[in-house]
N, C-alpha and C positions, 0 to 999 in steps of 0.2 A: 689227563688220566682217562682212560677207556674202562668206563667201568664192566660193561659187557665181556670184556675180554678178559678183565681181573676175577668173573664172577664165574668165567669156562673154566677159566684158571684153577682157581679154588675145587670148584666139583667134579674138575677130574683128579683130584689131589696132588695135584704139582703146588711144593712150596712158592709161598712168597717171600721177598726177600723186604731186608730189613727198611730200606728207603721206602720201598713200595706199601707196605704196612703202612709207615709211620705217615705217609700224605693219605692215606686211607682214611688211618683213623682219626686224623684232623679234619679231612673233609666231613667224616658220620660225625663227630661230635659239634663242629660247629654248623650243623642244619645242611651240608652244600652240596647233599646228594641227594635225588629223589625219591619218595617215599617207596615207589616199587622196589628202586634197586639197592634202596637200603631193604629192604623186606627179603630182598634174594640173597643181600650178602647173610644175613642175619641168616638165613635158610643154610647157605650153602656155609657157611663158619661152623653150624652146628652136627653139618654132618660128615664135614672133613677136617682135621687140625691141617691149619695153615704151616704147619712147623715154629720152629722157637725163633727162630730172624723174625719171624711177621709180630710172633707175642712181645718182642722185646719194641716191636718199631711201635705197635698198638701202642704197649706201656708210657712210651715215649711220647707221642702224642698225648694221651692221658695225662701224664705228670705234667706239662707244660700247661696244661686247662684245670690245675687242681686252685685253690684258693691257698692261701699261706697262713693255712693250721700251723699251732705253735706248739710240739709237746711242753708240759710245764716242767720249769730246774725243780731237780730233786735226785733222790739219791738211786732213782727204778726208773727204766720204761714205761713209758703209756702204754698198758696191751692198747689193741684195736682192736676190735669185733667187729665185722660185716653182718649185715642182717638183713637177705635179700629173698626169702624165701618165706610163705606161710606155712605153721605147720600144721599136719590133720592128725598124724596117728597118737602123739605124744604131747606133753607142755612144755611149752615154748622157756626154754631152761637160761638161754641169752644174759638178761637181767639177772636172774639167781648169779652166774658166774661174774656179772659185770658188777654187779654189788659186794660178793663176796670177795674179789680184789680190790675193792675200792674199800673194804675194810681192814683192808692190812694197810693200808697207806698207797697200794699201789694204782696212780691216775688208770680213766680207764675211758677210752672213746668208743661209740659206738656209732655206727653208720649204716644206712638202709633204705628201704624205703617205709611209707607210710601205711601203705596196705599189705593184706596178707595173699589176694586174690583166690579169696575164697577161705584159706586158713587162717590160724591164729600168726598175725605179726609180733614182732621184738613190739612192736612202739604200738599195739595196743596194750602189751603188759604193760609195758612202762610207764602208760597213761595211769592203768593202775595204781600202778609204785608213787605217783608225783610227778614224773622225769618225763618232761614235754619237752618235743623238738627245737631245735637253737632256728633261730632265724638270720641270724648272721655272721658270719667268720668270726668277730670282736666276742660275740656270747659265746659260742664255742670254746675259743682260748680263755674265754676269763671265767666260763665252766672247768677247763680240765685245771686249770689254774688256785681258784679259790674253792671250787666243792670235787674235786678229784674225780669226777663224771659229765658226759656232755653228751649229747645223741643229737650227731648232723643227719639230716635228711639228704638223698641222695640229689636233688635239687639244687641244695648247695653246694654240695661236692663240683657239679659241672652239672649246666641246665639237658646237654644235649645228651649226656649219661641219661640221664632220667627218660628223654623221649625217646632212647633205645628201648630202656627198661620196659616200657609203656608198650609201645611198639609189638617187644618180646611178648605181653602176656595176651595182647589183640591176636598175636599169632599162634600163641597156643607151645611156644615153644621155650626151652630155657637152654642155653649155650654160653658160646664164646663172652658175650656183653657182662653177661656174672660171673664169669670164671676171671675176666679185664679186673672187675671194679674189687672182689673178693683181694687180688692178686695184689692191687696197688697201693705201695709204699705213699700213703698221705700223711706219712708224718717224719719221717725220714729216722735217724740214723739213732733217734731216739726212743724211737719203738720199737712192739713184736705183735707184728699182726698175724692174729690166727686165723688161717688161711684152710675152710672147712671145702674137702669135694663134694658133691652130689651123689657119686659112685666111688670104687674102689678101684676102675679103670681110668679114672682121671691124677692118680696117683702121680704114676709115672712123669708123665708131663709133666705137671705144677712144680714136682720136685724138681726138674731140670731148668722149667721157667725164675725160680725165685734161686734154683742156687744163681743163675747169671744176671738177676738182678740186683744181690747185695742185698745187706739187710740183716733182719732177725724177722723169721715167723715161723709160726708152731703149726706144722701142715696137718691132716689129719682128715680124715672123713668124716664129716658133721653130720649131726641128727637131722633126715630129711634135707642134708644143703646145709646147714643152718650153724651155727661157729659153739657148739657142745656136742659135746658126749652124748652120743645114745645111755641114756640111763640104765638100763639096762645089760649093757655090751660094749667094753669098751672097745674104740676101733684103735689099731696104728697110729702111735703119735713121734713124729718125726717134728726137731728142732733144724731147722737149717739158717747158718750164723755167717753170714761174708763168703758163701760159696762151701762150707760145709756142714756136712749135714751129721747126725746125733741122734740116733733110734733112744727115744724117754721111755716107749712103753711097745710091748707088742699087742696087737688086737687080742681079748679075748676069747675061748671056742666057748666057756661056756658061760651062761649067764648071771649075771650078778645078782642076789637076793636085796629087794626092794622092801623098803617101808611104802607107805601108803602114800602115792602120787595121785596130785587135785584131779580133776576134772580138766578137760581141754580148753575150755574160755577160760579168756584174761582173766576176767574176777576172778574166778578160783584160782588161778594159776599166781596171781598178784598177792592175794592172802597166803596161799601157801608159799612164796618166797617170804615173805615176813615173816611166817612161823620159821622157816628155818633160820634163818637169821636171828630170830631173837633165841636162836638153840630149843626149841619146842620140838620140833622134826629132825629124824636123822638127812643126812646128806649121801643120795645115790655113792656109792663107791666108785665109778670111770667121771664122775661129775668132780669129786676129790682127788682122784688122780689128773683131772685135767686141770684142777686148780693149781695143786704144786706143778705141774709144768709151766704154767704160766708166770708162777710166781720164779720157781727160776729162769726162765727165759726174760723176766725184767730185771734180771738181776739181784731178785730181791735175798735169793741164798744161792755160794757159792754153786749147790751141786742139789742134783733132783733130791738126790737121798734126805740132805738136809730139809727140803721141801714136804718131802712124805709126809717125815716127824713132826713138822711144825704143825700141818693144817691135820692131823691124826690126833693132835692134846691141844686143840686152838679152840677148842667151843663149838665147832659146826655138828654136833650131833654125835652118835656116839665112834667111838673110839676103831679106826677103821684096821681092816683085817690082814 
């Protein structure tokens, strides 16, 4: 493989094709390309889309280097949550919604990394909450299994993931490497990973990537990147089920009326998830719309509508509008 040639390739934006991706991203994941010219693809990934042959070969490689997570038997989906982003402007809502499914019954994985790079991370609230990173495949599966929550670090997921990820934030940049891991089916046919963009121009794509991946996942532009609802504004939330796709909700124009949101560090952020849960605080309204999609996209009610109703008189604050 010429990487040189892959890397002219790429930034003049000529597609790559599906083989070519897929030796690509085994080579970056298992260490066996040089730090520069991983540094260029990573550059040049970010400022071209390789086309959907290259994102399918990436994935492909990717699935082959995952570990053999197990969603747990039961009668719903394990949602997934990615958490790969820190956040500055808002609190890190991740946990709120990853507890709040995990109180219907429905398992709930979470995967990220450990830092915020600079903002607040998922897995410093979490530390908050109790809910410290699994350290190996077995605690994982006998987290989602016996306490219906588990939070893998992206380490475990595939080590060479992680030293992209690293990589990415040495370089100042965030692309193609989180849009891979956000994207990736680690749990297979037994989950609904919600799959958050960064922007509202990465829309397009993702939807065309995950419909020809198969699957269930709840696409949507995430707060900051980040796998929830702007609290505030709810954005676009698209189901896309085995190649088709289900508009649950249209974006918001205007803004949703807010109860009183913590402060942006974990501690506050970690307390204030507890009050809502224990029904002390009301629950953002695009924060409750994005629950009942979740909860239907695991199956947990026939039809969104049914989902409304339920988390509307379920206890999470008051009675939504």
């Amino acid at each position: 493989m010429n990487y040189a040639t892959l890397i002219r390739q790429i930034e003049t934006g000529e597609a790559i094709d599906f083989t070519e991706a897929r030796a690509l991203g085994a080579a970056l994941l298992d260490g066996g390309v040089p730090e520069l010219e991983t540094a260029a693809f990573l550059v040049a990934f970010n400022q071209h889309d390789p086309g959907p042959d290259a994102w399918l070969g990436l994935h492909a490689a990717l699935s082959e280097r995952l570990p053999d997570l197990a969603a747990p038997p039961g009668p719903y989906r394990t949602v997934v949550l990615p958490a790969y982003h820190g956040v500055r402007a808002l609190p890190h809502l991740t946990p709120l919604l990853a507890l709040l499914l995990k109180s219907f019954g429905v398992p709930v994985l979470i995967h990220g990394v450990l830092e915020g790079g600079g903002g607040v991370a998922a897995a410093y609230v979490l530390r908050e909450l109790g809910i410290m990173p699994c350290s190996t495949t077995a605690q994982v599966n006998a987290g989602l299994r016996d306490e219906g929550l588990a939070f893998a670090p992206v380490a475990l997921l595939n080590p060479g993931l992680a030293s992209l990820l690293a990589l990415r934030g040495r370089l100042g940049i965030d692309g193609w490497v989180t849009r891979l891991v956000i994207m990736a089916d680690v749990l297979g046919e037994r989950s609904v990973r919600v799959t958050p963009t960064s922007s509202a121009k990465d829309l397009a794509m993702m939807r065309e990537v995950l419909q020809a991946l198969g699957g269930h996942a709840l696409l949507m532009q995430g707060c900051e990147g980040e796998a929830f609802a702007n609290p505030f504004q709810r954005p676009d939330m698209m189901l896309v089920q085995d190649g088709q796709v289900q508009q649950l909700y249209d974006a918001q124009s205007t803004s949703s009326p807010l109860a009183n949101l913590p402060a942006l560090d974990a501690r506050a952020t970690g307390a204030w998830t507890s009050e809502v849960l224990h029904d002390h605080l009301s629950l953002p309204l695009p924060i409750r719309n994005q629950l009942a999609a979740c909860l239907y996209g695991a199956g947990y009610t026939e039809d969104l509508n049914q989902a409304r109703a339920i988390t509307a008189i379920n206890g999470f604050g008051r009675v939504a509008a």
